[in-house]
C-alpha atoms as an extended CHARMM CRD file, in Angstrom:
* protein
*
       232  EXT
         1         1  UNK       CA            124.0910000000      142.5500000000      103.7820000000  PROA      1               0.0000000000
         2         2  UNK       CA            124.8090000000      139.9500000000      106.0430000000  PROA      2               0.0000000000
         3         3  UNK       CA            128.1970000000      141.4650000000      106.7710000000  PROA      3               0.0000000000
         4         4  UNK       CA            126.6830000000      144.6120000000      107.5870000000  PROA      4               0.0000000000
         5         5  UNK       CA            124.4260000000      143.1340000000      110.1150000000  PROA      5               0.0000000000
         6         6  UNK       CA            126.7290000000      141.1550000000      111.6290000000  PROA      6               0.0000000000
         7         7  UNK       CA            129.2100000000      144.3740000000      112.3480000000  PROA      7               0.0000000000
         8         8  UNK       CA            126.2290000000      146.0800000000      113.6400000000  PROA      8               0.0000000000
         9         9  UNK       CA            125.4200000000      144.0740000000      116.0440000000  PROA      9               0.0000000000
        10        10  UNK       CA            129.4060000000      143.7690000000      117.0810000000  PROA      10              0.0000000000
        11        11  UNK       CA            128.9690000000      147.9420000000      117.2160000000  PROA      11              0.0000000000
        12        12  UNK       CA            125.7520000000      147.5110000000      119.7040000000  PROA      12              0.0000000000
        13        13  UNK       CA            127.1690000000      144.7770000000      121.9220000000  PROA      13              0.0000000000
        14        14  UNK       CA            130.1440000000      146.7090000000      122.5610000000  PROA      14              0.0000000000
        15        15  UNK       CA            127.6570000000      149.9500000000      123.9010000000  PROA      15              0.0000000000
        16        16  UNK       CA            126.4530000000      147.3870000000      125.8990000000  PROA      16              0.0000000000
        17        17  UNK       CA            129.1340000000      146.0340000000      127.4640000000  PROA      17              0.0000000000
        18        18  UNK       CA            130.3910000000      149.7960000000      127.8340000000  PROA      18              0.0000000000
        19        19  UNK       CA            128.2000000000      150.3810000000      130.2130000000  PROA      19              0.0000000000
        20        20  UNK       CA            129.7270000000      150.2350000000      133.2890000000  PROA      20              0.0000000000
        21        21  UNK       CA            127.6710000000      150.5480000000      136.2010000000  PROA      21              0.0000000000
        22        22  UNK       CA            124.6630000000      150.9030000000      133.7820000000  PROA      22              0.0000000000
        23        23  UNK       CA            123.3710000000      154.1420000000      134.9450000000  PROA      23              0.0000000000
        24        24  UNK       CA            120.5530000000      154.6760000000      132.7870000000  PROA      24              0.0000000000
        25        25  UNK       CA            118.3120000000      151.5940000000      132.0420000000  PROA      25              0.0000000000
        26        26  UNK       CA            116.2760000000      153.2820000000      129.7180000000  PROA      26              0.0000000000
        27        27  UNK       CA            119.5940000000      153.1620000000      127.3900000000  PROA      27              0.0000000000
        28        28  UNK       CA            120.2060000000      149.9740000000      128.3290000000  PROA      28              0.0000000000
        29        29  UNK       CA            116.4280000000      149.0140000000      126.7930000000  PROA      29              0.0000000000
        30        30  UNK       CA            117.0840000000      151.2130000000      123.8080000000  PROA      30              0.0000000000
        31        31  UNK       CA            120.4320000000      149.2500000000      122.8960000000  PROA      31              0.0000000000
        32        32  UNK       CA            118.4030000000      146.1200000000      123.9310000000  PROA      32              0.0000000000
        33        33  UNK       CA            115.3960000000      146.6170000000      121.3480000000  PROA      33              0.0000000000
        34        34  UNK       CA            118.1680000000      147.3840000000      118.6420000000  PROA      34              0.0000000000
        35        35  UNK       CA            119.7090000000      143.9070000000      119.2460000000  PROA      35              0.0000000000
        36        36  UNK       CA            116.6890000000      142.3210000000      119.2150000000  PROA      36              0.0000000000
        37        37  UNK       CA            115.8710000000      144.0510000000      115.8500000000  PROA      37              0.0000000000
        38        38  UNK       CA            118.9360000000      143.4320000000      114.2880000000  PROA      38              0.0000000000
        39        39  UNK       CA            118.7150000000      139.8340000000      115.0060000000  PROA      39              0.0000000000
        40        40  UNK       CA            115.5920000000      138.9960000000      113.8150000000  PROA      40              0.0000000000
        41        41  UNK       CA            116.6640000000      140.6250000000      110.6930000000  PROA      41              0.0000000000
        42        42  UNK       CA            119.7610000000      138.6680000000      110.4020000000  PROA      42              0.0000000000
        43        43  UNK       CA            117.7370000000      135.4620000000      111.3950000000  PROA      43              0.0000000000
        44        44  UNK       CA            115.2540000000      136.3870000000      108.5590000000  PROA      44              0.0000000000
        45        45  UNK       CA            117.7750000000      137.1790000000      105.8480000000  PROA      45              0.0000000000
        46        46  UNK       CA            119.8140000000      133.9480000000      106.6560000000  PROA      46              0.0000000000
        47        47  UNK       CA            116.6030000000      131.7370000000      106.4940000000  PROA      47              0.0000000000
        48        48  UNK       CA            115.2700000000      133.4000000000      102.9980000000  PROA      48              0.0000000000
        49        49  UNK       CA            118.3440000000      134.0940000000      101.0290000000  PROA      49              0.0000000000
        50        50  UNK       CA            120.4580000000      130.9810000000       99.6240000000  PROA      50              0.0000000000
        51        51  UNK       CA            124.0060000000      133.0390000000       99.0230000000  PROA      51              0.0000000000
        52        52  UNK       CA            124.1710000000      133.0390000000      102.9630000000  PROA      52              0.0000000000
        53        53  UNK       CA            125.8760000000      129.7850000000      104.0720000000  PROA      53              0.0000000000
        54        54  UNK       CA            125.5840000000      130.1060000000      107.9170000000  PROA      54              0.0000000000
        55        55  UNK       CA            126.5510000000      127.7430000000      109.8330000000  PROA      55              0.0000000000
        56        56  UNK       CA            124.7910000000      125.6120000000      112.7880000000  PROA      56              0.0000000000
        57        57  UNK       CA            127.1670000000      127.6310000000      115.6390000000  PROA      57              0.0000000000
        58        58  UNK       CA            126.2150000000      131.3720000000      114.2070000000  PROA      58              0.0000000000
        59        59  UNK       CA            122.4800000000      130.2590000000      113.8250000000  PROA      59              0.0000000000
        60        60  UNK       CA            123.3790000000      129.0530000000      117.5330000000  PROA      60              0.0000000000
        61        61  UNK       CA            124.7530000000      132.7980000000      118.3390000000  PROA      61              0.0000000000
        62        62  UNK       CA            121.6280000000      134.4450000000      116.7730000000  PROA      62              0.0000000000
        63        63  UNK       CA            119.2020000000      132.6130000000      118.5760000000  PROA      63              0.0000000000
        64        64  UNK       CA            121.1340000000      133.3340000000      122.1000000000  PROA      64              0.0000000000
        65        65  UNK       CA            121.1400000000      137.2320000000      121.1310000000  PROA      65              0.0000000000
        66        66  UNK       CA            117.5170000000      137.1590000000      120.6840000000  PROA      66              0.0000000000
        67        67  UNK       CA            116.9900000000      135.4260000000      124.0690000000  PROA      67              0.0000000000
        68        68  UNK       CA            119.3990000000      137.6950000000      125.3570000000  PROA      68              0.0000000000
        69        69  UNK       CA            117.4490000000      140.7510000000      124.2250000000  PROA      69              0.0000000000
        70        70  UNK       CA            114.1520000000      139.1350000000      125.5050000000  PROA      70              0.0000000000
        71        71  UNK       CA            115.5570000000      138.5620000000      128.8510000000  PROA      71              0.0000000000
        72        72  UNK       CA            116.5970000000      142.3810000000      128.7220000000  PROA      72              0.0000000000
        73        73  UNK       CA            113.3840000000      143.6260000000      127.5470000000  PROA      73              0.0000000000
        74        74  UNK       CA            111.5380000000      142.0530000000      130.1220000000  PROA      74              0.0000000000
        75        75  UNK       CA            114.2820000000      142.4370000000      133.0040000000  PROA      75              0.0000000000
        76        76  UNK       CA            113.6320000000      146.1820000000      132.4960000000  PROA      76              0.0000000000
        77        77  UNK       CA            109.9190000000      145.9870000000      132.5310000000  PROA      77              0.0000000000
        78        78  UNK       CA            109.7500000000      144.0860000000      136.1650000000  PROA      78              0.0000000000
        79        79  UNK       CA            111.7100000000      147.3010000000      137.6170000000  PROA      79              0.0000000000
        80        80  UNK       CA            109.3290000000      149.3190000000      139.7170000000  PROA      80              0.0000000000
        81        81  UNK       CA            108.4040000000      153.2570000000      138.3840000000  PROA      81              0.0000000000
        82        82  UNK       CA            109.3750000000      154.2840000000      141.4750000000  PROA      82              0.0000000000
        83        83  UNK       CA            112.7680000000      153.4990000000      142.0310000000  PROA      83              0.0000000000
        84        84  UNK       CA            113.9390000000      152.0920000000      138.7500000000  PROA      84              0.0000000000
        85        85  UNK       CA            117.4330000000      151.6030000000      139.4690000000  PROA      85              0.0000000000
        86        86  UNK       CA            116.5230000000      149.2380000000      142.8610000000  PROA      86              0.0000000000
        87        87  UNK       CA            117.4870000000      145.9790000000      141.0380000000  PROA      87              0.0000000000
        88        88  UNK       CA            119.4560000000      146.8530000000      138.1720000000  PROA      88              0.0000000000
        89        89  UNK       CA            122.6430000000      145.1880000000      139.6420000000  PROA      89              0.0000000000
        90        90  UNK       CA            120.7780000000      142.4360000000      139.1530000000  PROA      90              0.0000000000
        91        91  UNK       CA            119.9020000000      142.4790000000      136.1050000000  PROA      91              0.0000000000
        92        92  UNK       CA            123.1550000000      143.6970000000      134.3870000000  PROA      92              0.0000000000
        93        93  UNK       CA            125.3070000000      141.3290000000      135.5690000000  PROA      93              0.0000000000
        94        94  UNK       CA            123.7680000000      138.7150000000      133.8240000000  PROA      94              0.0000000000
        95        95  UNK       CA            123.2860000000      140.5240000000      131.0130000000  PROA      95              0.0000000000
        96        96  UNK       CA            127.0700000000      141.6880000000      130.8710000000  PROA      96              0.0000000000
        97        97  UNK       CA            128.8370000000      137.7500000000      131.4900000000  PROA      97              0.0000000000
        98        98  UNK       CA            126.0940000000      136.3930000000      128.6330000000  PROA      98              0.0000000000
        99        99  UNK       CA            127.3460000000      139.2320000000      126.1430000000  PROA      99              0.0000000000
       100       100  UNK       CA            130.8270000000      139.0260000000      126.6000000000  PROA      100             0.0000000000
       101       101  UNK       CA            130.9800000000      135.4060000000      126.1540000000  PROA      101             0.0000000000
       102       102  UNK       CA            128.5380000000      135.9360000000      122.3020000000  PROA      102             0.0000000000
       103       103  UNK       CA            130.8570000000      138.9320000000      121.5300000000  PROA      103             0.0000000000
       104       104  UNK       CA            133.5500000000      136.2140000000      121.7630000000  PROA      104             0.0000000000
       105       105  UNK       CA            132.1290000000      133.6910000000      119.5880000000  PROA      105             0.0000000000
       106       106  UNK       CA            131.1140000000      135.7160000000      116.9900000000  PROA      106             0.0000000000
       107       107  UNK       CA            132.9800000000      135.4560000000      113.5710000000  PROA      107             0.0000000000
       108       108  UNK       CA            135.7220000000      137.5730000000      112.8870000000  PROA      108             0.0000000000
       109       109  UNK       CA            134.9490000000      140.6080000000      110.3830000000  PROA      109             0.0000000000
       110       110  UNK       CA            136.4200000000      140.1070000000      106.9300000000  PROA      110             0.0000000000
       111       111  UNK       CA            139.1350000000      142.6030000000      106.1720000000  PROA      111             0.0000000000
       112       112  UNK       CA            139.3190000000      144.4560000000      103.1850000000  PROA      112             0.0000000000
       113       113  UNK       CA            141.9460000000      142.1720000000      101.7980000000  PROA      113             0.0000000000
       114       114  UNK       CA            139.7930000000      138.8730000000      102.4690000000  PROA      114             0.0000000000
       115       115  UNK       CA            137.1690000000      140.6780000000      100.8370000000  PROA      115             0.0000000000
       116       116  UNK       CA            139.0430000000      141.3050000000       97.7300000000  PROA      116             0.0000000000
       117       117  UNK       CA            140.3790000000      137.9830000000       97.4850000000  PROA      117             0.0000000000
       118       118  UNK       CA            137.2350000000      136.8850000000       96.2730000000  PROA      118             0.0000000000
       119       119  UNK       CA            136.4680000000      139.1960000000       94.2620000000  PROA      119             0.0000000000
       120       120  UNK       CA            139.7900000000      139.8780000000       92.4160000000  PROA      120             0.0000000000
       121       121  UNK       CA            141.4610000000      137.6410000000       90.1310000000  PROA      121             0.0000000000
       122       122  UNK       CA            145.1990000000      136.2700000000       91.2320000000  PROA      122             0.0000000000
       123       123  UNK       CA            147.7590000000      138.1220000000       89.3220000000  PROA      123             0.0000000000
       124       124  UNK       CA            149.6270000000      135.7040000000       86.7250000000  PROA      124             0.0000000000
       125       125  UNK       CA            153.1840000000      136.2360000000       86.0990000000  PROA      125             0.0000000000
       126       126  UNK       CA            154.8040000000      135.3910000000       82.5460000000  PROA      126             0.0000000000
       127       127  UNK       CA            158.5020000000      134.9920000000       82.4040000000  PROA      127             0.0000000000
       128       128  UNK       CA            160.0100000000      136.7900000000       79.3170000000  PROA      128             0.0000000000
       129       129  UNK       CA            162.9920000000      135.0510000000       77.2270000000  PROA      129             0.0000000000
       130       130  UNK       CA            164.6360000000      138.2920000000       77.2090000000  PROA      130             0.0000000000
       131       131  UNK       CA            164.3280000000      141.4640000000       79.1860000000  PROA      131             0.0000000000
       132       132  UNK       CA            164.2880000000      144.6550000000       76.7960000000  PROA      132             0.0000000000
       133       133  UNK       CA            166.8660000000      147.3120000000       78.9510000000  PROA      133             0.0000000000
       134       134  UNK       CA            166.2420000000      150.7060000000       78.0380000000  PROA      134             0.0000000000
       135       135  UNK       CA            169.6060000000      151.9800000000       78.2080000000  PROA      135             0.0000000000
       136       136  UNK       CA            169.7540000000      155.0650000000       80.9250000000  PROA      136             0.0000000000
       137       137  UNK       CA            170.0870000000      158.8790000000       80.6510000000  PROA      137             0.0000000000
       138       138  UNK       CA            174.3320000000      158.5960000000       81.9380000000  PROA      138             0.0000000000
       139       139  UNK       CA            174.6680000000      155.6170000000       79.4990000000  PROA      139             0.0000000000
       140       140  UNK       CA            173.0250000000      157.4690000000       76.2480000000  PROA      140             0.0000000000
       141       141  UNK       CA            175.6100000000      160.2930000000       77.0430000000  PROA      141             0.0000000000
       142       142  UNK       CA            178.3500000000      158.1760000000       77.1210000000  PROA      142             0.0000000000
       143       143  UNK       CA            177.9010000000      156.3300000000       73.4830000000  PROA      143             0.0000000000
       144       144  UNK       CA            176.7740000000      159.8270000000       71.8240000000  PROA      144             0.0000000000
       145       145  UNK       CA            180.1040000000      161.0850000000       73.4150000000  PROA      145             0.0000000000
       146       146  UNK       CA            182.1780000000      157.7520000000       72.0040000000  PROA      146             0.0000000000
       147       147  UNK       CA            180.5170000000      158.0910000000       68.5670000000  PROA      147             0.0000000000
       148       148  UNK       CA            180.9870000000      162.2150000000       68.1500000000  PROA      148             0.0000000000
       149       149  UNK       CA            184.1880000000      162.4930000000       66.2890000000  PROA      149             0.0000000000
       150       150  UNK       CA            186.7530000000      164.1740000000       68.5900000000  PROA      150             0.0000000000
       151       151  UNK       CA            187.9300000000      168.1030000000       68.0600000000  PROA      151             0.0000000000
       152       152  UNK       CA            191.2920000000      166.6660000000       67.3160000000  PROA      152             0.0000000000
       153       153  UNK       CA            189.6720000000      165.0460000000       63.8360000000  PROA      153             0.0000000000
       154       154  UNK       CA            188.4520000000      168.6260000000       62.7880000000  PROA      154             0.0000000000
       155       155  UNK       CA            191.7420000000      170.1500000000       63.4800000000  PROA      155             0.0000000000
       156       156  UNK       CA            193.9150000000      168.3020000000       61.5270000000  PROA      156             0.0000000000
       157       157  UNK       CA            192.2550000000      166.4310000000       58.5750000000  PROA      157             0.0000000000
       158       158  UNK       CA            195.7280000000      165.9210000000       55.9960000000  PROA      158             0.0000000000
       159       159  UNK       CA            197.1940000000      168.7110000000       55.9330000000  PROA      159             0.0000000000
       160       160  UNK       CA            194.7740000000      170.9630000000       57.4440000000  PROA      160             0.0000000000
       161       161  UNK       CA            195.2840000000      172.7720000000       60.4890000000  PROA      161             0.0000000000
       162       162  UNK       CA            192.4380000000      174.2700000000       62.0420000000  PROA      162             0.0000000000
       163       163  UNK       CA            192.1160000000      175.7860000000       65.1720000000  PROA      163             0.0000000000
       164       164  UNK       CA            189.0150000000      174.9680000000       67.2190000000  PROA      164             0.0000000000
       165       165  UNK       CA            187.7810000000      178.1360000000       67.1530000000  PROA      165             0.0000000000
       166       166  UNK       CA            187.4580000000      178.1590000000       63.3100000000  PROA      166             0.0000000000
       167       167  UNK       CA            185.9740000000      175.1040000000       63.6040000000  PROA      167             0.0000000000
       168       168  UNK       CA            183.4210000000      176.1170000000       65.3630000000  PROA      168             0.0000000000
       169       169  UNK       CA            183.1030000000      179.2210000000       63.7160000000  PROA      169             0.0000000000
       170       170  UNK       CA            182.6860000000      177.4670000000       60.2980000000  PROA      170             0.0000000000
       171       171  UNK       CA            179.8780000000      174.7430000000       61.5140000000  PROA      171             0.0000000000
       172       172  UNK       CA            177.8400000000      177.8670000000       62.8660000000  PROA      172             0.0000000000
       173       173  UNK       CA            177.9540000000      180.1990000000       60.2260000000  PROA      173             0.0000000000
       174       174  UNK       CA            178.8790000000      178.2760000000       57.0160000000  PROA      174             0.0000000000
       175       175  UNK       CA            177.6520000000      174.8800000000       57.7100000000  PROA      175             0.0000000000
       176       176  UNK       CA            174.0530000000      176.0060000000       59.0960000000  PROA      176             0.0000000000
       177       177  UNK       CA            175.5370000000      174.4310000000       62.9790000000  PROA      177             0.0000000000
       178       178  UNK       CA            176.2700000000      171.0440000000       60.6300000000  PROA      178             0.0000000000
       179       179  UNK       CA            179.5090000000      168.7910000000       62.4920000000  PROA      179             0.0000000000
       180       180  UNK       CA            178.5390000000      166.3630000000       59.6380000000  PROA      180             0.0000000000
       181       181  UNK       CA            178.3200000000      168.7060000000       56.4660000000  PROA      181             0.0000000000
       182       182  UNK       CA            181.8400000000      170.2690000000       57.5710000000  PROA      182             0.0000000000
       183       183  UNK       CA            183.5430000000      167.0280000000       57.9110000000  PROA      183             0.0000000000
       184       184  UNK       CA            182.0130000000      165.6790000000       54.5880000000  PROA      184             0.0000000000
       185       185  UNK       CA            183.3300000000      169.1010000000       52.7350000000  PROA      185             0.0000000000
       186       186  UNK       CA            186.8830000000      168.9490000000       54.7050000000  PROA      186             0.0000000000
       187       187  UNK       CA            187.0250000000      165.4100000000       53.9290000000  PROA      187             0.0000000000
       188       188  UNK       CA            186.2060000000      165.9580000000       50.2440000000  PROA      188             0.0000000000
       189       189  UNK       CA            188.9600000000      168.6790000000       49.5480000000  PROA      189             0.0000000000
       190       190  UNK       CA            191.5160000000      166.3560000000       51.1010000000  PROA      190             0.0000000000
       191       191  UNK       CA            190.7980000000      164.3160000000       48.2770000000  PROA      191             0.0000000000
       192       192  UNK       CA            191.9060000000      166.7570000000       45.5060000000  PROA      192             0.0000000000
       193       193  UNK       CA            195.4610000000      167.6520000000       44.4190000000  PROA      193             0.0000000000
       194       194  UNK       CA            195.4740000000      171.4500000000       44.1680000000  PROA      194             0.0000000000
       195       195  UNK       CA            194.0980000000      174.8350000000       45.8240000000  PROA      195             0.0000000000
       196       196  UNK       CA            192.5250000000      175.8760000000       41.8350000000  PROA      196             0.0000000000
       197       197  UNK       CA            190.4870000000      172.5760000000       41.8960000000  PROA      197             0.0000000000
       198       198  UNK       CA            189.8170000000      172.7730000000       45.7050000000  PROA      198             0.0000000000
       199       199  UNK       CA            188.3050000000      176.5670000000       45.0040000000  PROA      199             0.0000000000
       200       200  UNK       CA            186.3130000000      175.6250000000       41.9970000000  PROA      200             0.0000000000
       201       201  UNK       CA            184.4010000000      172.5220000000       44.6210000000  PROA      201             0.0000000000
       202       202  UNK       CA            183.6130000000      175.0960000000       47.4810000000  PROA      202             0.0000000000
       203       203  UNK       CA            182.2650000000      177.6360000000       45.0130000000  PROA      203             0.0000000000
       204       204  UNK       CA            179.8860000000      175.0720000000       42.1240000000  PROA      204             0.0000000000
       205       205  UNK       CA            179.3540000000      172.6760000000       44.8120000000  PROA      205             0.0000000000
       206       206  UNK       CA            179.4280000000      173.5430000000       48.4010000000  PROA      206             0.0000000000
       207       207  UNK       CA            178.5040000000      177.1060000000       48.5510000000  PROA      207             0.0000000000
       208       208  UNK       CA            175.1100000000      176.9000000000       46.4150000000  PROA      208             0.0000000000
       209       209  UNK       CA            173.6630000000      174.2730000000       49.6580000000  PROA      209             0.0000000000
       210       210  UNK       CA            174.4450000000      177.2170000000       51.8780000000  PROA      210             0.0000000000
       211       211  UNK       CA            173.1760000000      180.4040000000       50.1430000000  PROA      211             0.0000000000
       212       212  UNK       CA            176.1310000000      181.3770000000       48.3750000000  PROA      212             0.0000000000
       213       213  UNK       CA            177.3600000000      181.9640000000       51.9210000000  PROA      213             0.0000000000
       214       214  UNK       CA            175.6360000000      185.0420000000       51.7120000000  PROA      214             0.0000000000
       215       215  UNK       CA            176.5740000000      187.9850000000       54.3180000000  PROA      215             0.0000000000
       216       216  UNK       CA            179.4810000000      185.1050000000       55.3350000000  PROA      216             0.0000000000
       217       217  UNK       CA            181.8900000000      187.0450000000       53.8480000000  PROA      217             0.0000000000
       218       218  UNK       CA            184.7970000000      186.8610000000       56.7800000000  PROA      218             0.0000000000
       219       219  UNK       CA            184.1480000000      183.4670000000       57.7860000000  PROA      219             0.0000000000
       220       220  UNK       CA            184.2720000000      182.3450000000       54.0840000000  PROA      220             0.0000000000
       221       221  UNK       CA            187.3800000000      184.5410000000       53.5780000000  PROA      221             0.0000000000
       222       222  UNK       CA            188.9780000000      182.8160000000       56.8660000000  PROA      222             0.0000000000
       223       223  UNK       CA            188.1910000000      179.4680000000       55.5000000000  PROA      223             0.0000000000
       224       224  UNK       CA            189.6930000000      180.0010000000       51.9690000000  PROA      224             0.0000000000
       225       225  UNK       CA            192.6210000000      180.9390000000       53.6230000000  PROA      225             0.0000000000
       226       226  UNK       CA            193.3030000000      177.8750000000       55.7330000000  PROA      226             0.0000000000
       227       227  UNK       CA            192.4590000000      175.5010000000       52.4650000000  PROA      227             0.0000000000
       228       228  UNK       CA            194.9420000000      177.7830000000       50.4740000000  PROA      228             0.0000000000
       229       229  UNK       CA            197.5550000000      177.1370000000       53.3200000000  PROA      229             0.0000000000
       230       230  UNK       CA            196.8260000000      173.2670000000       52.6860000000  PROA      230             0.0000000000
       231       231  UNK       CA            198.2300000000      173.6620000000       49.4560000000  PROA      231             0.0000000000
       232       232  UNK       CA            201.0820000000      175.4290000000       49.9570000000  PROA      232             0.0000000000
C-alpha cells in the first residue's frame, strides 16, 4: 500500500509541475487537495502499521508535501473572485521550485525485479557427476545404419547368390517385411549339406511361421530355385 501511495503522489507532482504557465488555478487546487489527501494517508498508514519502516528523511518529505499543499490551498483562496489569475505568478513559482526539489528526494520506485527479489527464492544450482547426453536425431541414424547388416551380406551368404531385388522381394512377401527372419532362415540352410535336407527345413519348419506361404506361390518358387542353385 505504501508503494502505491508513494507512486501516486510521484503521478500528481508531475501534473503539477506540468503546468506551465498554470492557466487554470482551479486545477492547480484540485491537484493540490489530492496531494494533501494522499499525504495524510501515507502519514497515517506509516504511523499505524509496523511492516512500514520509513525512515526520518521520507517522514521529512511527507511532512513538506503537506505544508506544501497547505500553502497551495490557501495561496489560491487569497486570489480575488474577480480577477483570479492577478497573482498567480506569484504563487506558482514557489510552488513549482518547492516541488521539484521533493520530486527529487523522493525514493526511487521499486522495479519489478527488486520486487521479486524478495519475494522469490534464489535459484540453487547442483552440479551433476555426469551429464546424461541424449544422443541426437543425425547420430541415432548413423549407429542404426552401422548396425543394419549391409545388402552385400544378403546377397552372398556361402554359396548363395541373391540379387537385391529377390532379397527384397523375399523379406516382403515371405518373411512378413522381416530383415531378421530372412537372415536367420538363409543362415540356417547354409548350415546343411544338401538341397533334399535344405527343402525338407523350408517346408516342416520355416513355411508353417508364414502361412504355408499361402498365395506366395512365385516368390516361393523363385526362392527354391536360388537354394537349389546353392547346391548344385
Amino acid at each position: 500500500m505504501k508503494k502505491q501511495l508513494e507512486a501516486e503522489l510521484m503521478v500528481l507532482a508531475q501534473k503539477v509541475l506540468n503546468k506551465k504557465g498554470a492557466d487554470d488555478v482551479l486545477v492547480l487546487h484540485s491537484q493540490a487537495q489530492k496531494l494533501y489527501e494522499k499525504l495524510t494517508l501515507l502519514k497515517y498508514v506509516e504511523t499505524h502499521f509496523g511492516e512500514l519502516q520509513t525512515t526520518d528523511h521520507k517522514h521529512e518529505i511527507a511532512d513538506r508535501f503537506e505544508v506544501l499543499a497547505n500553502e497551495v490551498l490557501k495561496g489560491n483562496t487569497d486570489v480575488p473572485e474577480s480577477n483570479p489569475n492577478a497573482d498567480e505568478e506569484e504563487i506558482m513559482t514557489p510552488v513549482m521550485d518547492t516541488i521539484k526539489d521533493l520530486v527529487g528526494e523522493m525514493p526511487e520506485e521499486e522495479t519489478l525485479e527488486d520486487i521479486l527479489a524478495g519475494i522469490l527464492p534464489q535459484p540453487t544450482f547442483v552440479k551433476r557427476d555426469k551429464e546424461t547426453v541424449t544422443p541426437k536425431t543425425s547420430e541415432v541414424d548413423t549407429m542404426i545404419v552401422k548396425n543394419y547388416p549391409k545388402p552385400s551380406d544378403f546377397q552372398a551368404h556361402g554359396g548363395f547368390k541373391i540379387g537385391l531385388n529377390d532379397k527384397l522381394a523375399f523379406i516382403k512377401h515371405l518373411f512378413n517385411d522381416s530383415s531378421e527372419d530372412y537372415v536367420r532362415v538363409v543362415s540356417q540352410i547354409n548350415t546343411i549339406d544338401s538341397f533334399e535336407n535344405a527343402q525338407e527345413f523350408i517346408v516342416t519348419m520355416v513355411k508353417p511361421d508364414y502361412n504355408h506361404w499361402q498365395g506366395k506361390e512365385t516368390y516361393e518358387t523363385r526362392f527354391m530355385t536360388i537354394v537349389e542353385q546353392k547346391f548344385s
